[in-house]
C-alpha positions as CSV (number, residue, x, y, z in Angstrom):
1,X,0.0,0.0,0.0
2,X,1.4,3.1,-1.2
3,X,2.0,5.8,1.8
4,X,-0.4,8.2,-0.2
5,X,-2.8,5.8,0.5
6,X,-2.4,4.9,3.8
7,X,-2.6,8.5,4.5
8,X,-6.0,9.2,2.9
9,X,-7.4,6.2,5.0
10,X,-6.5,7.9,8.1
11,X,-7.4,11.3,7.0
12,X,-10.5,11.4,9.3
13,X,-7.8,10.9,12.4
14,X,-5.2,13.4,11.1
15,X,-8.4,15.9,10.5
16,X,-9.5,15.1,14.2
17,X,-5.8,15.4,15.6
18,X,-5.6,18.9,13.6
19,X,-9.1,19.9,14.9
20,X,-7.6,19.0,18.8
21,X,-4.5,20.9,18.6
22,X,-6.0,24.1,17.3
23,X,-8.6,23.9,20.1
24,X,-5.7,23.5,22.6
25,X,-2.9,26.1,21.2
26,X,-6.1,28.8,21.0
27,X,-7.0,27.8,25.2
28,X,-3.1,28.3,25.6
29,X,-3.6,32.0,23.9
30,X,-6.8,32.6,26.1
31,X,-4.6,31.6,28.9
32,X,-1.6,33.9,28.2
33,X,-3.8,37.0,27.8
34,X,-5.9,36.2,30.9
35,X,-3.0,35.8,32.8
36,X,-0.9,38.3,31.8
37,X,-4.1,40.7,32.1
38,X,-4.2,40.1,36.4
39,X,-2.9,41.6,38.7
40,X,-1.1,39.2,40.6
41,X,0.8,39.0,43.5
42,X,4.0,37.8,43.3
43,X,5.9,36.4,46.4
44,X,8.7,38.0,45.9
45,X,8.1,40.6,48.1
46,X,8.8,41.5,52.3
47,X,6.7,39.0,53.0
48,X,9.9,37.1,53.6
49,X,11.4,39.1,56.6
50,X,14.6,37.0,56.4
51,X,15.5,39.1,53.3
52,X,15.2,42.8,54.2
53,X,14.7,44.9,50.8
54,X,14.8,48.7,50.1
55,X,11.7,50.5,49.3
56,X,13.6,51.0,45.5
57,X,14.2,47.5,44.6
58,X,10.4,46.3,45.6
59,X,9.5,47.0,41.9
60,X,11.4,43.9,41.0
61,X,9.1,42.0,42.5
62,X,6.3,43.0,40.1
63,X,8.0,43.8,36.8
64,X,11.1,43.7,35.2
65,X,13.3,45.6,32.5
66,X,13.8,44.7,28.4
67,X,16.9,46.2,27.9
68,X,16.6,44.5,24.6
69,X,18.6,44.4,21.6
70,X,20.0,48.0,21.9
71,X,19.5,51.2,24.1
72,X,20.1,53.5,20.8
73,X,16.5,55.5,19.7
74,X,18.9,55.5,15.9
75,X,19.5,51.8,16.4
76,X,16.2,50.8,17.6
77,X,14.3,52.0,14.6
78,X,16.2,50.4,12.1
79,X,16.0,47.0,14.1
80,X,12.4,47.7,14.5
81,X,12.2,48.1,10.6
82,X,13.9,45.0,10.3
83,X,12.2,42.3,12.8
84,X,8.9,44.1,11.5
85,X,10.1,42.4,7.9
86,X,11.4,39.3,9.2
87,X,8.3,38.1,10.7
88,X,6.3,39.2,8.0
89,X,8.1,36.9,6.1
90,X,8.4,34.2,8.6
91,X,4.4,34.4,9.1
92,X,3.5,34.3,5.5
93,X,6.1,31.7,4.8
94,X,4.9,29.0,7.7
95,X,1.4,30.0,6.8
96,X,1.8,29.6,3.6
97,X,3.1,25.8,3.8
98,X,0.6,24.6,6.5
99,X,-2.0,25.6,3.9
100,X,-0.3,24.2,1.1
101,X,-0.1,21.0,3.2
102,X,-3.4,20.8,4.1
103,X,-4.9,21.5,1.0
104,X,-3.3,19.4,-1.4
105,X,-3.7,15.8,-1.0
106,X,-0.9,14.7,-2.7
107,X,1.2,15.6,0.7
108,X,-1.3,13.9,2.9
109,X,2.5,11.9,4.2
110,X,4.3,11.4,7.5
111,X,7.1,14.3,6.1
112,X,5.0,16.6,5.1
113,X,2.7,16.1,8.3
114,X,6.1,16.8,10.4
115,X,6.5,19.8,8.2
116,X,3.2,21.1,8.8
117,X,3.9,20.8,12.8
118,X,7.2,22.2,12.6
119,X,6.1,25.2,10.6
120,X,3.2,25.5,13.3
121,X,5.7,25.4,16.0
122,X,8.1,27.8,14.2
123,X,5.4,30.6,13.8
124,X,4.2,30.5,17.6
125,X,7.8,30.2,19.0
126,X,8.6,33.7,17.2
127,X,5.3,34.9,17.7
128,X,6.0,34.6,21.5
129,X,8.6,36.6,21.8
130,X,8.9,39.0,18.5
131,X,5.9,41.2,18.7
132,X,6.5,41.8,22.3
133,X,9.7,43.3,21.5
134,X,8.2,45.4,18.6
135,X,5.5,47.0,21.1
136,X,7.9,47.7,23.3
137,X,10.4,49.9,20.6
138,X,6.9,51.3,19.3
139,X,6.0,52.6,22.6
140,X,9.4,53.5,24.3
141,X,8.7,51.6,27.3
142,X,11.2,48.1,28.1
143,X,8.9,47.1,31.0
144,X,7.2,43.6,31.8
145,X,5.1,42.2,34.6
146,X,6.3,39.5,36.6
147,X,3.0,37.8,35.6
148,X,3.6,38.0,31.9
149,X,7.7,37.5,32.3
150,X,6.4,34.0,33.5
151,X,4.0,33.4,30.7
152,X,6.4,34.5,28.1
153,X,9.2,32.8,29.3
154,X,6.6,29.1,29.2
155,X,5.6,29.9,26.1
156,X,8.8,29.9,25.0
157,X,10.6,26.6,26.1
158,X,7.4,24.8,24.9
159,X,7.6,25.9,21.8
160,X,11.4,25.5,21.5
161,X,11.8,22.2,22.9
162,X,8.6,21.5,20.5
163,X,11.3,22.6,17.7
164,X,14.0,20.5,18.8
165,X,12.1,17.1,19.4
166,X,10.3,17.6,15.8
167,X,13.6,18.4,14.1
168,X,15.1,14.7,15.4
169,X,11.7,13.0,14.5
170,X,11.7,14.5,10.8
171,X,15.7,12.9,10.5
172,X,13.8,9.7,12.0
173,X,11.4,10.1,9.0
174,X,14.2,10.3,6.5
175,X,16.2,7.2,7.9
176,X,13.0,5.1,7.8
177,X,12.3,6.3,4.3
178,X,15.9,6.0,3.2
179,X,17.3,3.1,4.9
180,X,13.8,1.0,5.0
181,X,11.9,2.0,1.8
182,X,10.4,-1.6,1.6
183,X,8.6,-1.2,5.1
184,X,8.3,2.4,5.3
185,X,4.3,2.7,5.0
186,X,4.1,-0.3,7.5
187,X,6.4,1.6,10.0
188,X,5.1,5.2,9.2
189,X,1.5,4.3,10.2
190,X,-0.6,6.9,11.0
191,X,-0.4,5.9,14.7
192,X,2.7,6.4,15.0
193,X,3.0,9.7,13.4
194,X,0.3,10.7,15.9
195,X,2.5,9.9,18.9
196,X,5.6,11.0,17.0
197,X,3.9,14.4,16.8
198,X,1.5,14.5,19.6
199,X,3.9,13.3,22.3
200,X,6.3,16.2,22.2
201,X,3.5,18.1,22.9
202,X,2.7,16.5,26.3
203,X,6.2,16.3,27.0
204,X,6.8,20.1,26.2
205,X,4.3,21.2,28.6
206,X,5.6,19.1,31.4
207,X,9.1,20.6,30.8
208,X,8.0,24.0,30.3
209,X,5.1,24.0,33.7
210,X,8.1,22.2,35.9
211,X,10.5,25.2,34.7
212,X,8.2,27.6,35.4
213,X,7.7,26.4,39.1
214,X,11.4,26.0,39.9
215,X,11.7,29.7,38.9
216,X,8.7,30.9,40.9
217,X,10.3,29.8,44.4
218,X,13.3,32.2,43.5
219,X,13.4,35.6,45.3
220,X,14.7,38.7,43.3
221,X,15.4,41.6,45.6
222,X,18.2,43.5,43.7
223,X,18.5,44.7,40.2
224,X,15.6,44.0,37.7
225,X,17.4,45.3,34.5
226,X,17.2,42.4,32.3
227,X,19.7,42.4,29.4
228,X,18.0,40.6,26.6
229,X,15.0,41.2,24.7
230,X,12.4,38.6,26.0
231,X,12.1,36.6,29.3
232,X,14.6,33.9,29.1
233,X,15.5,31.5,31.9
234,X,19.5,31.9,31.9
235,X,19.3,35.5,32.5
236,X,16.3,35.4,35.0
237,X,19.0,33.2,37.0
238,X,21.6,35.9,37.3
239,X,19.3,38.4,38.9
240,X,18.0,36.1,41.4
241,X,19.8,36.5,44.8
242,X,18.9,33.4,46.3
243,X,20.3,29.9,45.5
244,X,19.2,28.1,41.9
245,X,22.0,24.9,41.9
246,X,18.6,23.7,41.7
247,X,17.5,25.2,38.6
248,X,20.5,25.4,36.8
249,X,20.6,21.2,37.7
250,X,17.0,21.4,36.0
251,X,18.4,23.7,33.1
252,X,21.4,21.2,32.5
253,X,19.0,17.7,32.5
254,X,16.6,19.3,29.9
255,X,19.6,20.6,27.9
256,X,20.7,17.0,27.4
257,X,17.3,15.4,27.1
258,X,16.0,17.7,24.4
259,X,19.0,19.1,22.2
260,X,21.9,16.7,22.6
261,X,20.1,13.6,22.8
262,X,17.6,15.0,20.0
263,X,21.2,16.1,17.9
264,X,23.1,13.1,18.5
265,X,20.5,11.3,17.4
266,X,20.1,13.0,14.0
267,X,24.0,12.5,13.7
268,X,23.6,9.2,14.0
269,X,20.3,8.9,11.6
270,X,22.4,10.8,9.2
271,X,25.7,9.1,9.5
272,X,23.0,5.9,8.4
273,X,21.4,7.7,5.6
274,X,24.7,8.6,4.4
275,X,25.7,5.4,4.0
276,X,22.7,4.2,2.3
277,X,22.7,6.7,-0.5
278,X,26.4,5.8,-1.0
279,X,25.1,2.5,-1.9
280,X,22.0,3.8,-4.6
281,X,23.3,2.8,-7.9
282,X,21.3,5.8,-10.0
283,X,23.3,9.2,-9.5
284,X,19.9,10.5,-10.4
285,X,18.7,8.8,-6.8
286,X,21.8,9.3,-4.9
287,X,21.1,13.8,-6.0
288,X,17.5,13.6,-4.9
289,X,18.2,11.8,-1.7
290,X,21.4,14.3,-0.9
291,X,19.1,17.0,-2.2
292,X,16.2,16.1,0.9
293,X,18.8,15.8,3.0
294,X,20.7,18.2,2.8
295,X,17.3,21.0,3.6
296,X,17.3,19.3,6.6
297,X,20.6,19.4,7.5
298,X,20.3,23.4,7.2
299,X,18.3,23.7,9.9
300,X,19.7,21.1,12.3
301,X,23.0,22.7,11.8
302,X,21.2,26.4,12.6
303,X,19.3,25.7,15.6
304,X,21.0,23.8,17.6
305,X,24.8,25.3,16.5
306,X,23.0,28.2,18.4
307,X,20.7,26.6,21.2
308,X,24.0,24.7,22.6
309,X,26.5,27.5,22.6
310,X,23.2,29.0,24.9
311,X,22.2,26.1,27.1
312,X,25.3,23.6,27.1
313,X,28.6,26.0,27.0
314,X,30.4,27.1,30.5
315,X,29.0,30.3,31.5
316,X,32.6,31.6,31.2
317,X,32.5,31.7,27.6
318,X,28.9,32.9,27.7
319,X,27.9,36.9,27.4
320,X,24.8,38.6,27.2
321,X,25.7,40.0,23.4
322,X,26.3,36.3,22.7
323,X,22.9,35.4,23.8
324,X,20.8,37.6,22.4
325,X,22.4,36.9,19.2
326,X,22.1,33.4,19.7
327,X,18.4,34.3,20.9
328,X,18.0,35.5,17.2
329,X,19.3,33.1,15.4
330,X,16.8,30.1,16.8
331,X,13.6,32.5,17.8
332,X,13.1,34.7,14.3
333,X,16.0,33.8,11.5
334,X,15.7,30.2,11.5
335,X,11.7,30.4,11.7
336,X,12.0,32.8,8.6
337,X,14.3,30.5,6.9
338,X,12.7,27.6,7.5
339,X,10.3,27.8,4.6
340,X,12.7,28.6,2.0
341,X,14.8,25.9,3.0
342,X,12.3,23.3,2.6
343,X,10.4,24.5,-0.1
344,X,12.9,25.5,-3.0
345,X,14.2,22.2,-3.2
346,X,11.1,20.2,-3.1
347,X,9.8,20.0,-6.2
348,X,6.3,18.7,-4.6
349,X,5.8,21.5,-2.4
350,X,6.4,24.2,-4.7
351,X,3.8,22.9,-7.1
352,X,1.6,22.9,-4.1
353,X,2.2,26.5,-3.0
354,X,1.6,27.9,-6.8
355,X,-1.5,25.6,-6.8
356,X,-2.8,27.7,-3.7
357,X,-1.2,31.0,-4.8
358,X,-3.5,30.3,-8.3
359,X,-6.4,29.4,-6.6
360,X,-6.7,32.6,-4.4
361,X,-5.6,34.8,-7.4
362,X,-8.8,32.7,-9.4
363,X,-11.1,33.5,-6.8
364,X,-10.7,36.7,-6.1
365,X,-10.7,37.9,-9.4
């Protein structure tokens, strides 16, 4: 049974698995605004009388400080100009395939389902952190509730470990279709590819919620400048002045469960895949195959070059520029690149992206 097939008989699931996740991603968005919307209390505050602060520093308790990406009005604009662009074009691009996706039948397959998720996943994880910043230049004010520091800072681990676990199970894809061609459809099932896609999402939250706990027994009672552009957890560590071994333990457990088990798994899917298009006898097979690959490859090689020089390098060799640049790379570029990479090369999905561009042009005309 051809794969095509075996998708179109499990349609109805992949329709009600769809259906599920867009009814739970819109309760998480209902969520964030409510609870970024109350006032709450936090308890870092003189409520603990064994840590005595000044009348100053009890802001930090309720808000903290963006410094962002720069402190110049001159340089400001122009970067406001130029994240304003990039997720434009990261929006319509990761849009623009889930549509193509869903609307053609022809890429009703396990890859083009992981695509679909990962281009999902791609467009939240920038729109979590992105427009935030671009309020904040537009209205000249770097501040952030405690509350909503929190939120983003969930929001954005799920999302990103989301990234990370879907990039390894698309290299699984490719190893099972290289390597295994004969079994492929009987491996791929569309059970599968619901756990391969659905689990990360239950394992994401976990990670993200038990995060987000650790860093709400933490007191911060100095200064609440934050130098980075969104609430991320490394930095929210350095202000605290009370102990996190325990949260840095946390951060260093997570780092190794979901990027370098996730990337020494691809490595190892690849070295396999390698080796099996070695072995192709066509050069006409042996370009195609290199030619998948190798979109792939692009990505692995730009998120997680940049998520462990953040998360898995001493904090020696780590500084805040460094960061933030690093920030960059895996929240906004590599979302915006995302769709190029996997689309100019696939022959499949282009024709499925001018078949849609058509059809609105055709009916709006």
């Amino acid at each position: 049974m051809s794969c095509r097939k075996l998708f179109i008989n499990g349609s109805r699931c992949n329709m009600l698995y769809v259906v599920w996740m867009g009814n739970w991603l819109q309760s998480h968005v209902i969520f964030q605004n409510h609870f970024c919307s109350m006032h709450v209390t936090s308890p870092f505050n003189t409520s603990r009388e064994m840590i005595p602060m000044e009348p100053r520093n009890q802001t930090s308790a309720f808000e903290f400080i963006l410094l962002g990406l720069s402190e110049t009005p001159e340089q400001e604009t122009l970067l406001f100009a130029l994240f304003l662009c990039m997720y434009v074009v990261m929006a319509m691009g990761n849009l623009s395939i889930i549509l193509a996706i869903s609307s053609d039948s022809h890429l009703h397959t396990p890859m083009y389902f992981f695509l679909a998720n990962l281009s999902l996943v791609d467009f939240c994880l920038a729109t979590n952190t992105v427009p935030k910043m671009l309020v904040n230049i537009q209205i000249r004010s770097k501040s952030i509730s405690y509350a909503c520091c929190l939120t983003q800072m969930y929001f954005f681990h799920f999302f990103g470990i989301m990234d990370s676990v879907l990039i390894a199970v698309m290299a699984y894809d490719r190893f099972v279709a290289i390597c295994h061609p004969l079994h492929y459809t009987a491996i791929m099932s569309p059970r599968l590819c619901g756990l391969l896609a659905g689990g990360p999402w239950v394992f994401s939250c976990f990670i993200s919620l038990t995060h987000i706990l650790l860093m709400a027994r933490l007191v911060f009672c100095g200064n609440n400048e934050l130098p980075h552009y969104f609430c991320d957890l490394t930095p929210l560590l350095r202000l605290s002045c009370t102990d996190t071994s325990v949260n840095k333990i946390f951060v260093l457990i997570v780092a190794g469960l979901v990027i370098a088990t996730p990337f020494i798994c691809i490595l190892a899917s690849y070295a396999h895949i390698i080796v099996a298009i070695m072995k192709v006898p066509s050069a006409g097979g042996r370009k195609k195959a290199f030619s998948t690959c190798s979109s792939h490859l692009s990505v692995v090689a730009l998120f997680y070059g940049t998520t462990i020089g953040v998360y898995l390098c001493p904090s020696s060799v780590r500084t805040a520029v460094k960061e933030k640049a690093s920030a960059v790379m895996y929240t906004t570029v590599t979302p915006m690149l995302n769709p190029f990479i996997y689309s100019l090369r696939n022959r499949d999905l282009k024709g499925a992206l001018r078949k849609l561009v058509n059809r609105k042009i055709t009916s709006s005309s």
